[in-house]
N, C-alpha and C positions, 0 to 999 in steps of 0.2 A: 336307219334302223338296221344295223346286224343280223339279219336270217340265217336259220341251218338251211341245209339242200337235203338232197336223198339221203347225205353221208358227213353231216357237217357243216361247216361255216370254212368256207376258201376264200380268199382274197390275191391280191395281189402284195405283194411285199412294200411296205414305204409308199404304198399307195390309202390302202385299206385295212392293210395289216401291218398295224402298226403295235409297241410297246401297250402304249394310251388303250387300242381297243382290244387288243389280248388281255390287258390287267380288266378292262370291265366284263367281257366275257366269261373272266375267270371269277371273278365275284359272281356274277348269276349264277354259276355253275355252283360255289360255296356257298350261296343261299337255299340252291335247290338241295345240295346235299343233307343243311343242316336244318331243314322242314323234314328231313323224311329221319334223322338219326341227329343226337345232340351232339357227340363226340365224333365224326365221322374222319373216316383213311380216303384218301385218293393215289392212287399210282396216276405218274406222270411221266411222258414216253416222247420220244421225238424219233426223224427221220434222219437222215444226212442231209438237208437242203440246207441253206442259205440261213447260220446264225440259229441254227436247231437247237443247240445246246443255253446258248444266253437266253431264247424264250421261253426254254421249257425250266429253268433258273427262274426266271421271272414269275410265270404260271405257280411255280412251288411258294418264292417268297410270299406273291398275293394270298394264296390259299394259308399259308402261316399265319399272315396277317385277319385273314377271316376266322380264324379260331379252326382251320380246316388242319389233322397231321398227314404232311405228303412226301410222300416215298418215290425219290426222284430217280430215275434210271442212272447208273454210272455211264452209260455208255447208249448210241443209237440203238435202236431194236424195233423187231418188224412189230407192226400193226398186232399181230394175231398174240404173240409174244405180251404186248401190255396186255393185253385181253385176257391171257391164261395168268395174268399175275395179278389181275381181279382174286381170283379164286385161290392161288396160291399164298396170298397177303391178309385173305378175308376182308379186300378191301368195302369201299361202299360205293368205289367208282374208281373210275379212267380218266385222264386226259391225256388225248395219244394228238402229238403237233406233226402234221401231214397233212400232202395236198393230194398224196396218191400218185396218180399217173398226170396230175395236172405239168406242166410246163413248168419249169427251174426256177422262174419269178415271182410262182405262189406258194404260198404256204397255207394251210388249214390246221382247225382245232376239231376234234373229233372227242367226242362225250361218251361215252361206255360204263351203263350202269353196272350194276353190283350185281347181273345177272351173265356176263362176259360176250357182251354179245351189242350192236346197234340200237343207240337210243332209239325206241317211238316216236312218232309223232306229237303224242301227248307229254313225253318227255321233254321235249326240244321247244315246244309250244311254250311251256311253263316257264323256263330256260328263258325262250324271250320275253316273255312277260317281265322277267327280272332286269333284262339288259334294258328295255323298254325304262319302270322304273330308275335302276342307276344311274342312266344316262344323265348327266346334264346336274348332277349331284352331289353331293360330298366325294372330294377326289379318295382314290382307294387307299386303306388304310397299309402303313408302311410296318414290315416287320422288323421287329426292334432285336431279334437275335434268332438262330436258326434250329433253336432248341425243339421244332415241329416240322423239322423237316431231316427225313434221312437217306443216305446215298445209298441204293443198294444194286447190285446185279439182279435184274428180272427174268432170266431165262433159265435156269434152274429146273424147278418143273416143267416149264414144257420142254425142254430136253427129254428128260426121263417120260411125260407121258407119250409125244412122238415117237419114241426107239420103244417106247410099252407096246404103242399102237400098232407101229408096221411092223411086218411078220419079217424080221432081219435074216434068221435062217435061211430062207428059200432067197432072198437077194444074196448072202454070201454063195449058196450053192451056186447060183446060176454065173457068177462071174460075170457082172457085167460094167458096162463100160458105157457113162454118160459126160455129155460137155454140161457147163453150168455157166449163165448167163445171168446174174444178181443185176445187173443195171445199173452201175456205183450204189444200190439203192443200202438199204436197212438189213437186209438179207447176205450181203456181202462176206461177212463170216458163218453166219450159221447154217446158210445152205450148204454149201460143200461140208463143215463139220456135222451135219446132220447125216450126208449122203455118205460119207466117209465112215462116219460111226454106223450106218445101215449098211455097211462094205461094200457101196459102190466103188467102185475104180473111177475118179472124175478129173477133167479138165477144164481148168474154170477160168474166164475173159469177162472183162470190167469189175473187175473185185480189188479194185482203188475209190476211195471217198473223195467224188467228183461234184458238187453244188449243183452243176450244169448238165450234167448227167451225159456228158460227150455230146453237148450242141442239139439233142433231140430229145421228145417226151420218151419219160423213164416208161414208156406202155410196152409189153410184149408181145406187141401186136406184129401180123408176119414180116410188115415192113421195118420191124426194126429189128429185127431175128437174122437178117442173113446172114452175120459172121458167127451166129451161133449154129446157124444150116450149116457153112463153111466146116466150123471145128469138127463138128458131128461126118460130112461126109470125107473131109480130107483124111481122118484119125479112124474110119472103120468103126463110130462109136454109134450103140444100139439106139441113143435117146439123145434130145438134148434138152432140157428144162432151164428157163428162165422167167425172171417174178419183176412185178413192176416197186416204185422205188419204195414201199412201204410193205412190201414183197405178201401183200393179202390180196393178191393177181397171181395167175400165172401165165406161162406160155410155153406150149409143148411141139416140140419138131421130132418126127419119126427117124428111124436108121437111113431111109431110103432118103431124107432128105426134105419129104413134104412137113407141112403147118397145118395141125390140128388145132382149128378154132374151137374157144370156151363149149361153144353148144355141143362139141363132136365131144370133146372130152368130159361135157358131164355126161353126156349120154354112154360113153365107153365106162366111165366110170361106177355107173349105177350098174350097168350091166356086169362089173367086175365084182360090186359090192353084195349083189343077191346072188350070182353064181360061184362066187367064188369062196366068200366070206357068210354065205347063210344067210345076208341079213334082212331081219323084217321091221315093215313099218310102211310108210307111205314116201313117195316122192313128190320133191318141190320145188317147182321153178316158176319161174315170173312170168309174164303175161306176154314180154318179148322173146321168152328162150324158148328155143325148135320143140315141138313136138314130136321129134324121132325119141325123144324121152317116155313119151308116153305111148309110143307103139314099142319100147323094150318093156317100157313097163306094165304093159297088157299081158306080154307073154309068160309072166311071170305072176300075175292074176294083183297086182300091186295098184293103188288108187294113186293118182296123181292132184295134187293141190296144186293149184293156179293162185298167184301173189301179183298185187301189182311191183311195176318197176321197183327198186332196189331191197339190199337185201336182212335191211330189217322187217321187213316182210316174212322174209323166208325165215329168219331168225325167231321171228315171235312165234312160226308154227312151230319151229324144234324147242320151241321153249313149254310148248304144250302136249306133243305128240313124237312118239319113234318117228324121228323120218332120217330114211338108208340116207337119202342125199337131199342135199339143197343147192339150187346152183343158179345162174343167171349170165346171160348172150357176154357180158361186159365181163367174164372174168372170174367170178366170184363161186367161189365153193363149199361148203364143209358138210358131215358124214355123219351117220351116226357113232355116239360115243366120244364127241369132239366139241367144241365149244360152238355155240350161237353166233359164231363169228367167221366172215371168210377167210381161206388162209391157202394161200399159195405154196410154202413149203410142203404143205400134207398134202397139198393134190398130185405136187410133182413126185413126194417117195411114195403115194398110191399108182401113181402112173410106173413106177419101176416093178413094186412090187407085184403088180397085175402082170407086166410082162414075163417077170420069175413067176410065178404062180401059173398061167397058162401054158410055159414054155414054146410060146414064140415070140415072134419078131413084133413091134408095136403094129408096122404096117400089116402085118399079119392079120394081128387082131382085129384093127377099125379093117380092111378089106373085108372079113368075113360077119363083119355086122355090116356094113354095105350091102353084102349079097343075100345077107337074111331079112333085113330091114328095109333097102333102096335108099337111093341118094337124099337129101336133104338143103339144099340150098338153100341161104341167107344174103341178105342185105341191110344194109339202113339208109335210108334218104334223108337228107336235111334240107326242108324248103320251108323258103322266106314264108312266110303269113302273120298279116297285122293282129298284134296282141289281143286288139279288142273285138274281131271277127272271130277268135278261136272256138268259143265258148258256143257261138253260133252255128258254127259249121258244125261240130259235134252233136248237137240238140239235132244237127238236121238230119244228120247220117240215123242215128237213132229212128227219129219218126219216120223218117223215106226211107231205107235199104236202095242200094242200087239192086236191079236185079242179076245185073252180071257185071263183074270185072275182069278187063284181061280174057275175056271170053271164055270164062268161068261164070258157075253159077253161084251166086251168095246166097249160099246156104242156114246159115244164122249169126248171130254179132253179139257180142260179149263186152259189160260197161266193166270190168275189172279194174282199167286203167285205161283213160282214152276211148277210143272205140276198135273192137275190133272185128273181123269181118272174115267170119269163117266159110271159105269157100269151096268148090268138087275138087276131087284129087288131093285132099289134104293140103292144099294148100290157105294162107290167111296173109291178111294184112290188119297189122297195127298202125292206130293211126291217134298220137299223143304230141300235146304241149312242148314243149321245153322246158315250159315253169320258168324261166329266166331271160328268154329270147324270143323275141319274135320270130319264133320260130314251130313247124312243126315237125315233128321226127314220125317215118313211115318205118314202119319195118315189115320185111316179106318175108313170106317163105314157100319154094315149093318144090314138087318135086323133078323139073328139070331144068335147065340155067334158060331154054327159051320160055317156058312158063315163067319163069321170072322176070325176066324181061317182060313180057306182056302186064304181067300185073303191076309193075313197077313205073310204066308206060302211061297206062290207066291209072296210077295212083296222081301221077304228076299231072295227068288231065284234068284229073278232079280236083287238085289241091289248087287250081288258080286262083288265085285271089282277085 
């Protein structure tokens, strides 16, 4: 049985993700469409990985053959991109072929309703229910000509709504000067053309179409940043921005040379979005991501919504309520006036544009909400635990509380997602599934790197199985 995850269905290439089960994923997907609409549009998108182009070919003929009209991308384009060409097409869905930040071996199919934004749960459910059905079925019907499918460039509008969005004037005034790190990923052209058309001055490394993404996950995580730390401090440049390979990730390295984690930058970034930009509404992050979010956004008299992990989550509040931000620990962003979908490119020209706008240095910036706010530490632990004990140990945490961790008091616990365990000093531990492994994922947080240690110490004592 074919399942979605947080974000999809990923497999391995020629293992799991095959021709055969991409054409039946693509018919559940043209069944779902054509129960909600008789005639229905899908926009169809792929990455740079491994044979992107032949299945996302493939994806379009099936959908022909299901009586589905699909508007195939001429060309790679990021994650956020298919998403704003929902809306630009008036389609009635997505299918964007990416694994993300997975490893060069997998690929994934990723569904995106006619709202431009992460399928539901109740979407992807249904979804399998159909692949469930087809399975094992009449093999998928072949299209007899391609008169229901057409070739077009998807990035269009969002070009124009991004250079609508970012305040371009104050980045030309300020003259500044960024490195740019696409990852070989999907983002490879439109990043620098975007930063270019917002008049950055930019210097841009791995922006060649590489499958293998130079032997490492396309993630922009610090440890795969340092030749973009490099460019940024050997060249004097203010910023450096980099997006993982489906570039709806980012990752931001200051002038000075330090790596600003997800949690630091959505939190900088809310605080750039109410002070800088006016804007009102509520803030949203996931059940894993730092609460320094919610001590900016106290000061500012702003409610904060808690989502479990991923971020159609976050996506379904913006799809009901203003919210300035939405963001989440793994990466994931988007703002008010922007689509229900994360997007890497906008957080990196909002991370330029904040620094034009404030008139200083980024280190500047995050140092002086350091000093207003205090530090914030993170982690996440991955420890083994038997699948069918999980479910147990959670029920227990629940009924029993410990009454201190890490010698801390546990102050109260929160079932959002997993369990989690609010404790003195602002500090918490999350304590969730994997859903896929035997595994469970801890996440800490507190406020100084030995309080961390301690609670992280205490987590791994309690997690023995």
């Amino acid at each position: 049985m074919l399942k979605f995850g947080t974000d999809g269905w990923r497999a391995v290439i020629a293992d799991e993700f095959t021709f055969a089960n991409l054409r039946l994923v693509t018919r559940a997907v043209a069944e779902y469409l054509k129960s909600k609409t008789p005639a229905p549009t899908v926009i169809i998108g792929y990455d740079n990985r491994f044979m992107g182009a032949d299945y996302a070919a493939a994806v379009a003929e099936t959908m022909a053959a299901c009586g589905v009209r699909a508007i195939l991308g001429d060309k790679a384009y990021p994650t956020p991109v298919v998403a704003y060409a929902v809306r630009e097409f008036t389609a009635d869905g997505a299918v964007m072929l990416t694994a993300s930040h997975n490893p060069y071996f997998y690929n994934g199919f990723k569904f995106i309703p006619e709202y431009a934004g992460p399928a539901t749960g109740e979407i992807t459910s249904a979804i399998e229910r159909n692949i469930a059905a087809l399975a094992g079925g009449a093999p998928a019907p072949r299209a007899e000509d391609r008169v229901d499918i057409a070739v077009k460039a998807l990035d269009s509008a969002y070009r124009a709504h991004i250079l609508d969005f970012i305040d371009t004037k104050r980045i030309h005034m300020s003259n500044l000067l960024a490195g740019i790190d696409p990852y070989y990923g999907a983002g490879l052209y439109l990043m620098p053309e975007l930063a270019r058309a917002a008049w950055l001055k930019v210097s841009v490394i791995h922006d060649s179409i590489d499958p293998f993404f130079g032997g490492t996950l396309p993630d922009p995580s610090e440890a795969n940043l340092s030749e973009l730390r490099s460019l940024v401090l050997e060249n004097g440049l203010d910023m450096g921005l980099a997006l993982d390979g489906d570039a709806d990730r980012f990752g931001v390295i200051t002038g000075d040379g330090r790596y600003l984690t997800p949690n630091q930058v959505v939190a900088i970034l809310l605080y750039h979005m109410v002070k800088n930009r006016g804007a009102q509404g509520v803030a949203v992050r996931t059940v894993a991501t730092t609460h320094l979010i919610d001590v900016v956004a106290a000061k500012y008299g702003i409610e904060v919504v808690e989502t479990p992990v991923g971020f159609k989550y976050v996506g379904a509040v913006m799809r009901e309520r203003p919210v300035i931000i939405g963001g989440e620990e793994s990466g994931g962003l988007s703002v008010l006036g922007h689509i229900p979908e994360k997007d890497g490119l906008l957080a990196n020209l909002l991370i330029a544009e904040m620094i034009a706008t404030e008139g200083r240095s980024l280190a500047e910036i995050w140092d002086g909400l350091r000093a207003e706010f205090g530090d914030y530490f993170n982690s996440r632990l991955d420890i083994e635990y038997p699948l069918e004990k999980i479910d147990g140990l959670l029920r227990g945490l629940e009924t029993a509380l410990p009454k201190t961790l890490g010698g801390l008091q546990v102050k109260d616990f929160s079932r959002t997602d997993g369990v989690k365990l609010l404790l003195a000093n602002n500090a918490w531990l999350l304590i969730r599934p994997s859903g896929t492994e035997p595994l469970i994922r801890a996440y800490v947080e507190a406020k100084s790197s030995q309080t961390l240690k301690a609670v992280e110490n205490a987590a791994r004592e309690m997690l023995q199985a």
